[in-house]
C-alpha positions as CSV (number, residue, x, y, z in Angstrom):
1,X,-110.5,49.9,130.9
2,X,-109.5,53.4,132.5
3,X,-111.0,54.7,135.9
4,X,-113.8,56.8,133.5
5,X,-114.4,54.4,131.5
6,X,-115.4,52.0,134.4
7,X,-117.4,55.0,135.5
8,X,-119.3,55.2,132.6
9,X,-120.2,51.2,132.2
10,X,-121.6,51.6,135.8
11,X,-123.8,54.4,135.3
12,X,-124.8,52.8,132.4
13,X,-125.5,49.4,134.0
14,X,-127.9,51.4,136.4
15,X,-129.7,53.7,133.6
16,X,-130.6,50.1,132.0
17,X,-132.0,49.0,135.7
18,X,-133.8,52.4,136.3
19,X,-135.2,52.1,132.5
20,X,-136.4,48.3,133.7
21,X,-138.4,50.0,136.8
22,X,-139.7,53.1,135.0
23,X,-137.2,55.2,137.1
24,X,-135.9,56.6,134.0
25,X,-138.1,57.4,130.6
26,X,-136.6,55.3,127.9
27,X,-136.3,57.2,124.5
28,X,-138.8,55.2,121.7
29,X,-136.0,53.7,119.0
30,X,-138.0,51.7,116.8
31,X,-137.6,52.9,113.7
32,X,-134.0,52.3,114.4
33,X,-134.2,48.9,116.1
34,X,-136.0,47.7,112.5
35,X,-132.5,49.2,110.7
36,X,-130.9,47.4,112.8
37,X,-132.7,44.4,112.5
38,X,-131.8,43.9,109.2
39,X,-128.4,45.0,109.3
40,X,-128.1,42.2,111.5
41,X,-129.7,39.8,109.4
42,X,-127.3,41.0,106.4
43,X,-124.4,41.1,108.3
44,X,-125.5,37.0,109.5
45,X,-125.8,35.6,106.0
46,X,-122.5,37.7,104.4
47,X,-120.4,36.1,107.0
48,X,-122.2,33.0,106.1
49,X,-121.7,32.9,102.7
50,X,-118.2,34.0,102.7
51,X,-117.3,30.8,105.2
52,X,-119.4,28.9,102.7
53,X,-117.8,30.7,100.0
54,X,-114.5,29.5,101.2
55,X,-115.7,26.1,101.7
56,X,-116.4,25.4,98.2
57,X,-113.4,26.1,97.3
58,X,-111.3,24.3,99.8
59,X,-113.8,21.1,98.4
60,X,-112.8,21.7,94.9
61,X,-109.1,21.2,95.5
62,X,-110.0,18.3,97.4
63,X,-112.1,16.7,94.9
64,X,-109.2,17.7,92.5
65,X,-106.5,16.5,94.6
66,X,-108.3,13.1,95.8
67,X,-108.9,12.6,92.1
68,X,-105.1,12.5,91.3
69,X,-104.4,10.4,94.4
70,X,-106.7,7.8,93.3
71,X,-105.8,7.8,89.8
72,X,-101.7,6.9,90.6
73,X,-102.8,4.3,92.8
74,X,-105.0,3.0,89.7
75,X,-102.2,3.2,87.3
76,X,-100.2,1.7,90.1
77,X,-101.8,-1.0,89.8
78,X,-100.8,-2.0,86.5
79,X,-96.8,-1.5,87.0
80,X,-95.7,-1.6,83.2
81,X,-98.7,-3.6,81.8
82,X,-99.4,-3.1,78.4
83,X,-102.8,-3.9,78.2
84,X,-105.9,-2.0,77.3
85,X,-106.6,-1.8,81.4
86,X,-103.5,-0.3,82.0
87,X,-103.9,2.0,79.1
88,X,-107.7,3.1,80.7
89,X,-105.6,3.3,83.8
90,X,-102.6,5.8,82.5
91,X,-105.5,7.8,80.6
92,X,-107.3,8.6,83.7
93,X,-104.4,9.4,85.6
94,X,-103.0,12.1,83.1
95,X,-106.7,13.6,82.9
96,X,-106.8,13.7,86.3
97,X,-103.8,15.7,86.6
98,X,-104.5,17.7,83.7
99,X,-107.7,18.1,85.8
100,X,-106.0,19.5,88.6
101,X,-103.8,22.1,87.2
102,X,-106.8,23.4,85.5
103,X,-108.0,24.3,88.5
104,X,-105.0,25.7,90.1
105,X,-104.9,28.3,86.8
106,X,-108.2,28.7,86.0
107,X,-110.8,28.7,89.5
108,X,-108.3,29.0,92.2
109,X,-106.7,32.7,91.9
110,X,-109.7,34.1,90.3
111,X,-112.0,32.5,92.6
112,X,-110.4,34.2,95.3
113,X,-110.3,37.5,93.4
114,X,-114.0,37.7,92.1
115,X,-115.4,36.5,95.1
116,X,-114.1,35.7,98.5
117,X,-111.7,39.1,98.3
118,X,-114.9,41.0,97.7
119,X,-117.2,39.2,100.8
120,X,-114.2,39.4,102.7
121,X,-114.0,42.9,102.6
122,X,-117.5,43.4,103.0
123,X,-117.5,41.5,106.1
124,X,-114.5,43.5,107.0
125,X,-116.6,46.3,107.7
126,X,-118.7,44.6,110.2
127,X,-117.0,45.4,113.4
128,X,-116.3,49.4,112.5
129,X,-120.4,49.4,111.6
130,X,-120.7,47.6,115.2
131,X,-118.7,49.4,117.0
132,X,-120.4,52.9,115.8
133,X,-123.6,51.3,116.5
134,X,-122.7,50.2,120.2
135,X,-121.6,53.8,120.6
136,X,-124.8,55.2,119.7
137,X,-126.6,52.9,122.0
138,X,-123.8,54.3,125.2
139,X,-124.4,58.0,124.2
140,X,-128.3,57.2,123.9
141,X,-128.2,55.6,127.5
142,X,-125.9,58.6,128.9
143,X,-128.5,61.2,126.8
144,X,-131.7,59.5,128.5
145,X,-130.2,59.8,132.4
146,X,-129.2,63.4,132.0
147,X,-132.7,64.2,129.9
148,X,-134.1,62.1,133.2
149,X,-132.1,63.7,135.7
150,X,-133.0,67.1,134.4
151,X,-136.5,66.6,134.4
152,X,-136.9,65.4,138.3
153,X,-134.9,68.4,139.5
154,X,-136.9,70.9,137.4
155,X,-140.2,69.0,138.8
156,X,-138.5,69.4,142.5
157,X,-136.3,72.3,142.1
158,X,-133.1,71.4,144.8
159,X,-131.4,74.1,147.2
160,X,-128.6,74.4,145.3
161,X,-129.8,76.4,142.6
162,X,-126.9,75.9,140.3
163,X,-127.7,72.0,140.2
164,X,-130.7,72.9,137.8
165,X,-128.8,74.6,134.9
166,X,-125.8,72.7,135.4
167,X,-128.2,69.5,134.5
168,X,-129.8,71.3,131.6
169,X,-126.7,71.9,129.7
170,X,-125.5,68.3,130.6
171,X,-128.8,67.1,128.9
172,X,-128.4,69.4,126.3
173,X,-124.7,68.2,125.2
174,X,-125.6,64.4,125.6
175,X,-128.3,65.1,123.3
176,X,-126.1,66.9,121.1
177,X,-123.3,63.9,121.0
178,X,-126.1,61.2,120.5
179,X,-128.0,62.6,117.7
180,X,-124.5,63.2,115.8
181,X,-123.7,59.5,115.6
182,X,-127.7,58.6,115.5
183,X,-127.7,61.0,112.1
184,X,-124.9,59.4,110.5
185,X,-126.2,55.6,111.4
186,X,-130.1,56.6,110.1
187,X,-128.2,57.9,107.0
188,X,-125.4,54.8,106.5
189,X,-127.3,51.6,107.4
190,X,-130.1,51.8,105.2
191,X,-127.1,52.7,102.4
192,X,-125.6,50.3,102.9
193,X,-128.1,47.5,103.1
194,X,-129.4,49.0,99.2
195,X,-125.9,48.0,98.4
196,X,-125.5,44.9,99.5
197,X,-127.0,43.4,96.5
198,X,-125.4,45.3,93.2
199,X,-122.2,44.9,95.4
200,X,-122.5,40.6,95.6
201,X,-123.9,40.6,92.0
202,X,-121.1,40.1,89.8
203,X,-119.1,37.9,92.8
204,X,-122.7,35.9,92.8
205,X,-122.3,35.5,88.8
206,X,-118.5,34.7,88.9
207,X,-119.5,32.0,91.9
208,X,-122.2,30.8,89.1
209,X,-119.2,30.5,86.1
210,X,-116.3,29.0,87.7
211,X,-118.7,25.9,89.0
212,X,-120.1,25.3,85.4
213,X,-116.4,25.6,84.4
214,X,-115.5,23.0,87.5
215,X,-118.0,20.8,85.9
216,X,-117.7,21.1,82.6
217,X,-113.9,21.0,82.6
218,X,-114.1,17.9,84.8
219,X,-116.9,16.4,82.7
220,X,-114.5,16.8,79.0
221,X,-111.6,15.5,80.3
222,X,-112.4,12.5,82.0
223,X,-115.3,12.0,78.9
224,X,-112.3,11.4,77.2
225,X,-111.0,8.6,78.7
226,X,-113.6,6.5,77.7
227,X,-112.2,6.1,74.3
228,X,-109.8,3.5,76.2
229,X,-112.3,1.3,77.0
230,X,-112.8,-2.0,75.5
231,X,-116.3,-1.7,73.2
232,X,-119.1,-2.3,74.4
233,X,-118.5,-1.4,78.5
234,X,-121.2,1.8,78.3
235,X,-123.7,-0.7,77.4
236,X,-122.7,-3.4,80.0
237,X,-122.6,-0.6,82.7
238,X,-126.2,0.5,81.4
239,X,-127.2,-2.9,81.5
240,X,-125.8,-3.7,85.0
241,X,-123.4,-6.2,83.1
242,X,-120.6,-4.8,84.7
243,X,-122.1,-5.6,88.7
244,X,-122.4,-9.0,87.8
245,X,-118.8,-8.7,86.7
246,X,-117.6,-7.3,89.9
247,X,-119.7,-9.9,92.0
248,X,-118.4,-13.0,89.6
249,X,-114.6,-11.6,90.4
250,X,-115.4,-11.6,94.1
251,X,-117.1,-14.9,94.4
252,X,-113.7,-16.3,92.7
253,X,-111.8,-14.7,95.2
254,X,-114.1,-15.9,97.6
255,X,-113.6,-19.3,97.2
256,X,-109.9,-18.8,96.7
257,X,-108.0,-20.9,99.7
258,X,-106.4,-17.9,101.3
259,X,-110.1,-16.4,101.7
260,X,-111.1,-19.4,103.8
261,X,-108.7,-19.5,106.1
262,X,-108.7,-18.6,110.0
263,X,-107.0,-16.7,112.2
């Protein structure tokens, strides 16, 4: 920070002070304070949902990718078996994978093109919106100690009498500086929170499409491995035939030698 600016942040630091003891005559900003209010609140759930955004889609390549994992340890399993297992096995494992690349070619790139490239540059804006609004609060600060200093030497008029008009015009030029940036925020906030919702639409709709697609991708291919089952198995697994399976197969195992024995 340069010699002024240090300057500046001081004086400002003891405007806020004076404002806290009455010294100084604080300008009333609520209609601007409400503006910015809800810029705030957009500005909170855009970043939110583009983080979220994000982390939907770094899910989906893990459910995609953990999917393919499993399903070559499964058809590991079964080394060069011929059976109607093994078959179930190396039927999952290739819709798995077809799985996969659907996703790489159909929800990865224009995921990230319909909707986290459009909330990220919406939330790319953020810090120029809040730099221009931390300006405007300086200049205000700086406008309400001249306004203030100008009033006390016009209610006790000082020897010098130079130090009257020379306060004046400072007043008058911080007032001039404020309301130039004030202007162009009253005008541009409430802008931009009308567009915040035709401008998320069609990324909200293309969020809305590519997890139906996710879904109902994921849903047909691996539907199709069913047709590898043995007959009957839907209506076992309905009927909780196939727990009592599982829990025969580990009571044998169970009472397997090797199970019983100690360290």
């Amino acid at each position: 920070m340069s010699w002024n600016g240090l300057k500046k942040a001081v004086n400002r630091a003891g405007t806020n002070v004076m404002m806290k003891t009455g010294q100084v005559e604080r300008t009333d900003d609520t209609v601007f304070k409400r503006e910015e209010a809800m810029y705030r609140t957009m500005e909170k759930n855009t970043s939110a949902l583009h983080k979220e955004a994000k982390a939907y889609l770094d899910a989906v390549r893990s459910v995609s990718a953990s999917s393919t994992r499993i399903a070559t340890t499964i058809d590991l399993f079964f080394g060069s078996d011929a059976g109607e297992q093994a078959m179930s096995a190396n039927a999952y494992k290739r819709a798995v994978e077809e799985w996969e690349g659907s996703v790489s070619r159909s929800i990865d790139a224009p995921y990230r093109a319909t909707v986290l490239e459009p909330v990220g540059k919406l939330c790319s804006y953020f810090p120029e919106i809040n730099n221009a609004i931390s300006k405007r609060h300086k200049k205000l600060l700086d406008y309400d100690a001249a306004r203030s200093k100008a009033r006390k030497l016009g209610e006790k008029p000082p020897n010098d009498p130079s130090k009257l008009p020379l306060a004046e015009q400072e007043a008058e030029t911080a007032e001039e500086i404020y309301k130039i940036i004030d202007e162009q925020l009253r005008n541009d906030l409430p802008q931009i929170l009308d567009l915040r919702v035709p401008y998320l639409d069609p990324s909200f709709e293309c969020m809305i499409r590519m997890q139906s697609h996710f879904a109902t991708d994921g849903y047909e291919k691996l539907g199709g491995v069913q047709r590898y089952f043995a007959e009957g198995v839907r209506e076992d697994y309905a009927a909780g035939g196939l727990d009592a399976q599982v829990e025969g197969c580990l009571q044998e195992m169970r009472e397997l030698t090797i199970c019983g024995l100690s360290a």
